[in-house]
C-alpha positions as CSV (number, residue, x, y, z in Angstrom):
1,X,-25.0,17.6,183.3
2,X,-28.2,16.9,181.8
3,X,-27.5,18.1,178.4
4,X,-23.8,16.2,178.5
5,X,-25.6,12.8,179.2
6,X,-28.0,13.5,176.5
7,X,-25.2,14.4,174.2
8,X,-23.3,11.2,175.3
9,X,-26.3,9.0,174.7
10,X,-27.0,10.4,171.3
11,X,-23.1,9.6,170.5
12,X,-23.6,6.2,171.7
13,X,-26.6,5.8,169.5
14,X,-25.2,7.4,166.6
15,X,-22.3,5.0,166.7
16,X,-24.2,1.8,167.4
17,X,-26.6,2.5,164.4
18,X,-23.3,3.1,162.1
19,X,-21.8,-0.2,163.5
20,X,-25.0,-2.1,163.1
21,X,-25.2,-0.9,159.5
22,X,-21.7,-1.6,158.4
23,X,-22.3,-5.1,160.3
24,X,-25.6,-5.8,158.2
25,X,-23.8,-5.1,155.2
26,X,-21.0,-6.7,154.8
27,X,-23.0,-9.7,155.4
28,X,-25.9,-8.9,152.7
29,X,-23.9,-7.5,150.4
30,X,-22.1,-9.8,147.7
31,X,-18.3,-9.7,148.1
32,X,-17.6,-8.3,144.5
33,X,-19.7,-5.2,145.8
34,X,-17.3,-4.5,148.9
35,X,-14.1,-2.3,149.3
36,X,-11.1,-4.6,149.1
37,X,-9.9,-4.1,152.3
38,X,-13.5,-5.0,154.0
39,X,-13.4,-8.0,151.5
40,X,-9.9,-9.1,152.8
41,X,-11.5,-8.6,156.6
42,X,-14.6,-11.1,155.3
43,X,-12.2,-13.2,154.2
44,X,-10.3,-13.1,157.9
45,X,-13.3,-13.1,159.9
46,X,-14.9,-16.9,157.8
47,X,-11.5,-18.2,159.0
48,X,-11.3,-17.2,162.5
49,X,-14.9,-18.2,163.5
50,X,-14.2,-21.3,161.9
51,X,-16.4,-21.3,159.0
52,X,-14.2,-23.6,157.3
53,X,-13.6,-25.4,160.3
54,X,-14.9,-28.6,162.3
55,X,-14.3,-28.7,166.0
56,X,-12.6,-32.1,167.1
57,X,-12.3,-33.8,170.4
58,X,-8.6,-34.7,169.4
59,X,-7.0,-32.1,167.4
60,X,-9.1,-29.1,168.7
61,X,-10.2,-27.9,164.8
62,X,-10.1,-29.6,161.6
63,X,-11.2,-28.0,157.6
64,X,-14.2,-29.0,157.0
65,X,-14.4,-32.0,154.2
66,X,-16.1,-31.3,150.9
67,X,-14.1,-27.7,151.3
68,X,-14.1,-25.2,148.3
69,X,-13.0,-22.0,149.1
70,X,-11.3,-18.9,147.4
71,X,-9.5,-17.0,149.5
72,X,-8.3,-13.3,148.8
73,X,-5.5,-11.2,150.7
74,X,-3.0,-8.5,150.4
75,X,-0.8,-10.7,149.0
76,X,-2.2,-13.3,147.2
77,X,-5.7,-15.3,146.4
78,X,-5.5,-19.3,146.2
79,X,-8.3,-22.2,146.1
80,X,-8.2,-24.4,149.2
81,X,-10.0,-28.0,148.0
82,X,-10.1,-30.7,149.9
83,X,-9.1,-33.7,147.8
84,X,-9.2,-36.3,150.6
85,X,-12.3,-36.0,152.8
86,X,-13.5,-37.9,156.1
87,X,-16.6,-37.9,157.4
88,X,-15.8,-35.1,160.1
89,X,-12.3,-33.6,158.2
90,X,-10.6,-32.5,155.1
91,X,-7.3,-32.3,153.8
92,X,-5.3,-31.2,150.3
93,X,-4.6,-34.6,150.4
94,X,-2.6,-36.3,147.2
95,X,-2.1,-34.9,143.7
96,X,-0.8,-37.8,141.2
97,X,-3.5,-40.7,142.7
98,X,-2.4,-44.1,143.7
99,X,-1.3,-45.6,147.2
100,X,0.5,-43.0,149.3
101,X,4.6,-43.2,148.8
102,X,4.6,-40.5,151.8
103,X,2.7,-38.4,154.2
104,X,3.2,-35.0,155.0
105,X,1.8,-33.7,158.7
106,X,2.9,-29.8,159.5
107,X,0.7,-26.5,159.9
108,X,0.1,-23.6,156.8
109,X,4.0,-24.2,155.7
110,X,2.7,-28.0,155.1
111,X,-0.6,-27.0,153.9
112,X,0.5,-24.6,151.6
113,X,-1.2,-21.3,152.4
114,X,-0.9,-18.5,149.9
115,X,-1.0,-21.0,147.0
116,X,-3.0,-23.4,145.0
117,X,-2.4,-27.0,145.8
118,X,-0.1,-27.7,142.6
119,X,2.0,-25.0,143.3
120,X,2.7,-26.4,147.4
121,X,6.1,-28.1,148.6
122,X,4.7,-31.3,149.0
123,X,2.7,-31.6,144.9
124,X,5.7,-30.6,143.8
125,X,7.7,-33.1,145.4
126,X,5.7,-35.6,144.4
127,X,5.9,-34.3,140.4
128,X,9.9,-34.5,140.9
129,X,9.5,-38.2,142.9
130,X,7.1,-39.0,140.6
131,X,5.9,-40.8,143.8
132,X,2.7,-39.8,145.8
133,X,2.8,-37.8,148.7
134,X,-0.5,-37.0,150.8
135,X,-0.7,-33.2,152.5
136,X,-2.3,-33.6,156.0
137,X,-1.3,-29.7,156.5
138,X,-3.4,-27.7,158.5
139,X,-2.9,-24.1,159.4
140,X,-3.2,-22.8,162.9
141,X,-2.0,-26.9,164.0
142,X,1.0,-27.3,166.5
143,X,3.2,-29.9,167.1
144,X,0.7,-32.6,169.2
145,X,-1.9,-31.8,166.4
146,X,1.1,-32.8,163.7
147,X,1.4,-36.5,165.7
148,X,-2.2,-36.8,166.5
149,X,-3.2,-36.4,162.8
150,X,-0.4,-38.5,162.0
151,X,-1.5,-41.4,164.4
152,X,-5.7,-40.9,163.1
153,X,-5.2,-40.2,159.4
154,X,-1.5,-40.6,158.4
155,X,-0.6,-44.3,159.1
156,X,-3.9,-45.9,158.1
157,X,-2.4,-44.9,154.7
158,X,0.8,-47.2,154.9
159,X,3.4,-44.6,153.9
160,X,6.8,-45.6,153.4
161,X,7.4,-42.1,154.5
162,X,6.7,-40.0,156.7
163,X,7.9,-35.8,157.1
164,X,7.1,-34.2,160.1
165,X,7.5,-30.4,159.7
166,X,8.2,-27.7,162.5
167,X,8.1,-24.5,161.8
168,X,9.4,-21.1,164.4
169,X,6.0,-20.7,165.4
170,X,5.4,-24.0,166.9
171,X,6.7,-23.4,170.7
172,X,3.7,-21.3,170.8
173,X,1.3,-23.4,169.3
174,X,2.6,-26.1,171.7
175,X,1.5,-23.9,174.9
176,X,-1.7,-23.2,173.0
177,X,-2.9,-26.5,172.5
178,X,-1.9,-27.3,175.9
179,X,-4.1,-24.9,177.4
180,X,-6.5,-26.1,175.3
181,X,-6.4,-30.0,176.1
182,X,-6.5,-28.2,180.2
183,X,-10.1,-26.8,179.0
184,X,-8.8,-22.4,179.0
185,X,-9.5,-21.8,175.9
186,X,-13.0,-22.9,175.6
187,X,-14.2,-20.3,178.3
188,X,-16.5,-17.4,177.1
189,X,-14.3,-14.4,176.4
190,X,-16.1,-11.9,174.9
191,X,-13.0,-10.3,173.4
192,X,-12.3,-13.0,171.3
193,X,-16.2,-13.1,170.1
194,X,-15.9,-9.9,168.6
195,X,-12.8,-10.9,167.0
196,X,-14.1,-13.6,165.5
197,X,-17.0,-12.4,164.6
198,X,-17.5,-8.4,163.9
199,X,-15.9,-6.7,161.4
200,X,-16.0,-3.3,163.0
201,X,-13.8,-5.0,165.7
202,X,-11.2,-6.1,163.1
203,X,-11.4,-3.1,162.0
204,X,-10.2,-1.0,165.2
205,X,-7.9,-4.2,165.9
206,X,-6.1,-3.4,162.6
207,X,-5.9,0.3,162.9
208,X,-5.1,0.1,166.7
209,X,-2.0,-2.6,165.8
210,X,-1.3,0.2,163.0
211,X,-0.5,2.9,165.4
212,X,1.5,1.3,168.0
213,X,4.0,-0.7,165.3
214,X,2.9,1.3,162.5
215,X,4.1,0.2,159.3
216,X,7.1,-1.7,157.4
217,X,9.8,-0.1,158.4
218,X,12.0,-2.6,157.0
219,X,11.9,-2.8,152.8
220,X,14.2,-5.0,151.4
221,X,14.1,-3.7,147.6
222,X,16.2,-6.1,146.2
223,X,13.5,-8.9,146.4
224,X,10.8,-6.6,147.4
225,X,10.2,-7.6,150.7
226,X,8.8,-6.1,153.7
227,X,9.0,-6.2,157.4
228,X,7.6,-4.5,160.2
229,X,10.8,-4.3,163.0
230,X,8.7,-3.9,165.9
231,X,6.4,-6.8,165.0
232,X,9.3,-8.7,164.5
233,X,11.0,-7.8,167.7
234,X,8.1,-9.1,169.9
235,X,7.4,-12.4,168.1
236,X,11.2,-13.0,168.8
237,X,10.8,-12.2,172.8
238,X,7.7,-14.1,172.6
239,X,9.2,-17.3,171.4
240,X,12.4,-17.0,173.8
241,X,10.4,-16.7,176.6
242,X,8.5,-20.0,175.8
243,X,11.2,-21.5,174.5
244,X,12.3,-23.8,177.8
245,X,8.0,-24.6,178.5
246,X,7.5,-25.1,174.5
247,X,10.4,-27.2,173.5
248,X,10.0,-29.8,175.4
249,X,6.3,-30.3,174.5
250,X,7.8,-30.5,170.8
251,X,10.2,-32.8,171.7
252,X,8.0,-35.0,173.1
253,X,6.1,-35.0,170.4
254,X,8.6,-35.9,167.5
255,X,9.5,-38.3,169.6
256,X,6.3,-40.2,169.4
257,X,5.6,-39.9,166.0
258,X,8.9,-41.2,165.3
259,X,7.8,-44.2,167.3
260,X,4.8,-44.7,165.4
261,X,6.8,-44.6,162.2
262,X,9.1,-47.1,162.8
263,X,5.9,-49.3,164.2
264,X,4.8,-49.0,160.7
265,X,8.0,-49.4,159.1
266,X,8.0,-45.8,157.6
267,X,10.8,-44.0,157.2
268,X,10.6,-40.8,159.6
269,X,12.0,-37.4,158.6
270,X,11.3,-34.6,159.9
271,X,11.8,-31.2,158.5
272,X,12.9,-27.6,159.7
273,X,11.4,-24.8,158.1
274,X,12.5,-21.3,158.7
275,X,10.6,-17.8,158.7
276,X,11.0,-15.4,156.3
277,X,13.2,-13.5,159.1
278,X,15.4,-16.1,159.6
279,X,15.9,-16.5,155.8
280,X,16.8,-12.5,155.6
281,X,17.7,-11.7,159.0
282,X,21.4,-10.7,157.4
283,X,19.4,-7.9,155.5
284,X,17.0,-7.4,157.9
285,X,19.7,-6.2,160.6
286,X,21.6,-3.5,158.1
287,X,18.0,-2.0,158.1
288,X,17.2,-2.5,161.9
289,X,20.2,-2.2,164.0
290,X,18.3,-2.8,167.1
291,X,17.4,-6.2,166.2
292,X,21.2,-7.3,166.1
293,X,20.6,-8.0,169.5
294,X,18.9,-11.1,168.7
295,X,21.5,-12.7,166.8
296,X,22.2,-15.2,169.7
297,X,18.4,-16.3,169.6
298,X,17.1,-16.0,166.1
299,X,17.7,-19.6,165.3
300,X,17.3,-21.3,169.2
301,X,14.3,-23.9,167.4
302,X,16.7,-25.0,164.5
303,X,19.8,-25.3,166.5
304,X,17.7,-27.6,169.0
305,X,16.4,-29.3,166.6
306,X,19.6,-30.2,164.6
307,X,20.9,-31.3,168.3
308,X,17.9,-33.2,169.2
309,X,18.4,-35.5,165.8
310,X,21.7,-36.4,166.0
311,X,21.2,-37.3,169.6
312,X,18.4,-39.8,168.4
313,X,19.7,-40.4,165.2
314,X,16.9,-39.1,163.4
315,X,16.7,-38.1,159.8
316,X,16.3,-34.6,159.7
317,X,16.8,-31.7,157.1
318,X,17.3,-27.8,158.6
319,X,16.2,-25.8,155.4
320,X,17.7,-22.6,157.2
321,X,21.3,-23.2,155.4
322,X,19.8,-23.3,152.0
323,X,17.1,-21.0,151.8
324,X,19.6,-18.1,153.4
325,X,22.0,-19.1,150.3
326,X,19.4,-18.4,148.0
327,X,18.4,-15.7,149.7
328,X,21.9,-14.1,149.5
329,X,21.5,-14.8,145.9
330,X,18.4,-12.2,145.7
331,X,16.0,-15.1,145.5
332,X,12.4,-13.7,146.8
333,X,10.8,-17.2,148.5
334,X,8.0,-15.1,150.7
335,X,5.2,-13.3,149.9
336,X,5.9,-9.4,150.1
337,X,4.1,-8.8,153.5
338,X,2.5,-12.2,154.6
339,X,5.6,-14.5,155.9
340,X,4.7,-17.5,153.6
341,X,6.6,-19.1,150.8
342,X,5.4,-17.7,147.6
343,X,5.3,-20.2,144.6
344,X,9.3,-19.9,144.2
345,X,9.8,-20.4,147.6
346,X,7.6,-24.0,148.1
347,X,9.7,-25.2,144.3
348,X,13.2,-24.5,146.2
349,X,12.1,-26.1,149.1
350,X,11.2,-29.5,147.0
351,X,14.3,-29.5,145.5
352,X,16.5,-28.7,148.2
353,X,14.1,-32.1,149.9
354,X,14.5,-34.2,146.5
355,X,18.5,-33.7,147.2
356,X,18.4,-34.6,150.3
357,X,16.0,-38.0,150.0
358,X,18.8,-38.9,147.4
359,X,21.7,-38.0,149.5
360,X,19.6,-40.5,152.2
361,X,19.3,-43.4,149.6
362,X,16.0,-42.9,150.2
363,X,14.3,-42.1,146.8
């Protein structure tokens, strides 16, 4: 028994020296000089200890003003600048100069994250408007943080417009930022600590999500995209299960910015934007037969949302419809793995806005 403990404790000892010295180098070490992959987990790990992040009393985090940044990933690398900077926040902010025409408040999908700033949704409305438009994206935000920023940072600005953009995920940032505001998430949890800030942790994280989904099972060759079936399959029980807590925190908050719009006599639109499985969930169901099961659910948020706007009268745009016709068309709008809109994908959505602001009389 002696010898075993002995054994055990040499193990131990063995494996906190190796840990301790993969730790110490990927922090000494520059970047150039590590393996991709531990350069991509770098890369995670500055993000989720919020390195490029300020807490805030009001919207829980902020990016940091004064921002430069180059991030690197499986699927793409882009510069995140902050053009428009307050003493405690920063944001993409505006790309042509001048007064702000419109505001944009929404999460990564807003912010643009995957690409540079010129290549994002909202720049590239603003080159077809030829009309200024300010990005207050910020990824990770839900809906309260959309209306809050919009409220703190967005009408000081006097926008004639203003586009309020939900995305699939935001049900559960909704119960997140709730729990937040009820003071859960700010207890120690030593789980999350090591997430956020170990990359031996990541590490096992990644190879222990590896295992039990295991790969992309799901390769649509056509546009050369990939999907992991599994993954996909709990995200979509996730989100119907929160669906009757989530919504109605969303609602709510639409609701209120809408308010504060027409006190400022903007124009309020608010925007649907789809994931990448709801663009190619046709093509992701020949692959994945077991996900056909969803077909009742996949597009609950969007269906709401259409019937929450025309029982308030609200301007609002579903992007599902013309993104899936494009898709059909063998149009790749995501990234391969990561489900963002690739450059393609933020120009169709500007367009298919551009129509719509014209169909509104708006523009």
């Amino acid at each position: 028994m002696k010898a075993f403990f002995t054994n055990m404790t040499l193990v131990l000892l063995g494996l906190f020296f190796a840990v301790s010295v993969l730790e110490l180098a990927v922090r000494v070490l520059p970047l150039p000089m590590l393996p991709v992959p531990l350069r991509q987990l770098v890369h995670e790990l500055e993000v989720r200890s919020q390195k490029l992040s300020n807490p805030d009393p009001q919207l829980r985090h902020v990016i940091r003003p004064q921002t430069d940044y180059l991030f690197t990933w499986r699927d793409f690398s882009f510069r995140l600048k902050t053009n428009l900077n307050f003493p405690n926040a920063g944001f993409r902010g505006g790309t042509l100069g001048g007064p702000a025409w419109a505001v944009a408040v929404g999460d990564s999908f807003t912010f643009g994250h995957g690409v540079n700033q010129e290549a994002t949704w909202v720049a590239r409305l603003a080159g077809i408007a030829t009309r200024e438009i300010v990005n207050l994206g910020v990824p990770r935000w839900g809906p309260q943080q959309y209306t809050r920023s919009l409220e703190k940072y967005g009408i000081p600005l006097k926008p004639k417009v203003i586009f309020w953009c939900l995305f699939a995920n935001d049900l559960s940032d909704s119960i997140i930022f709730e729990r937040w505001l009820r003071g859960r998430s700010d207890r120690f949890s030593l789980g999350r600590f090591l997430r956020t800030h170990t990359v031996t942790f990541a590490i096992f994280r990644r190879l222990r999500v590896y295992l039990r989904a295991g790969s992309e099972d799901v390769n649509l060759r056509e546009v050369s995209l990939r999907f992991n079936s599994k993954i996909v399959r709990a995200n979509l029980n996730k989100e119907s299960k929160r669906f009757s807590a989530a919504w109605p925190l969303a609602r709510r908050e639409i609701e209120t910015a809408y308010r504060e719009s027409q006190a400022a006599n903007a124009t309020f639109v608010l925007l649907y934007f789809p994931s990448k499985e709801q663009v190619y969930w046709d093509s992701i169901k020949e692959q994945a037969k077991s996900l056909e099961s969803f077909d009742a659910s996949i597009d609950n948020l969007s269906r709401a949302t259409l019937e929450f706007c025309q029982s308030r009268h609200l301007l609002c745009l579903d992007l599902t419809p013309a993104l899936r016709k494009r898709a059909l068309r063998r149009e790749k709008l995501y990234f391969t793995i990561d489900g963002h809109w690739n450059e393609h994908g933020h120009d169709a959505v500007a367009r298919e806005i551009y129509s719509f602001l014209l169909a509104q009389k708006i523009l």
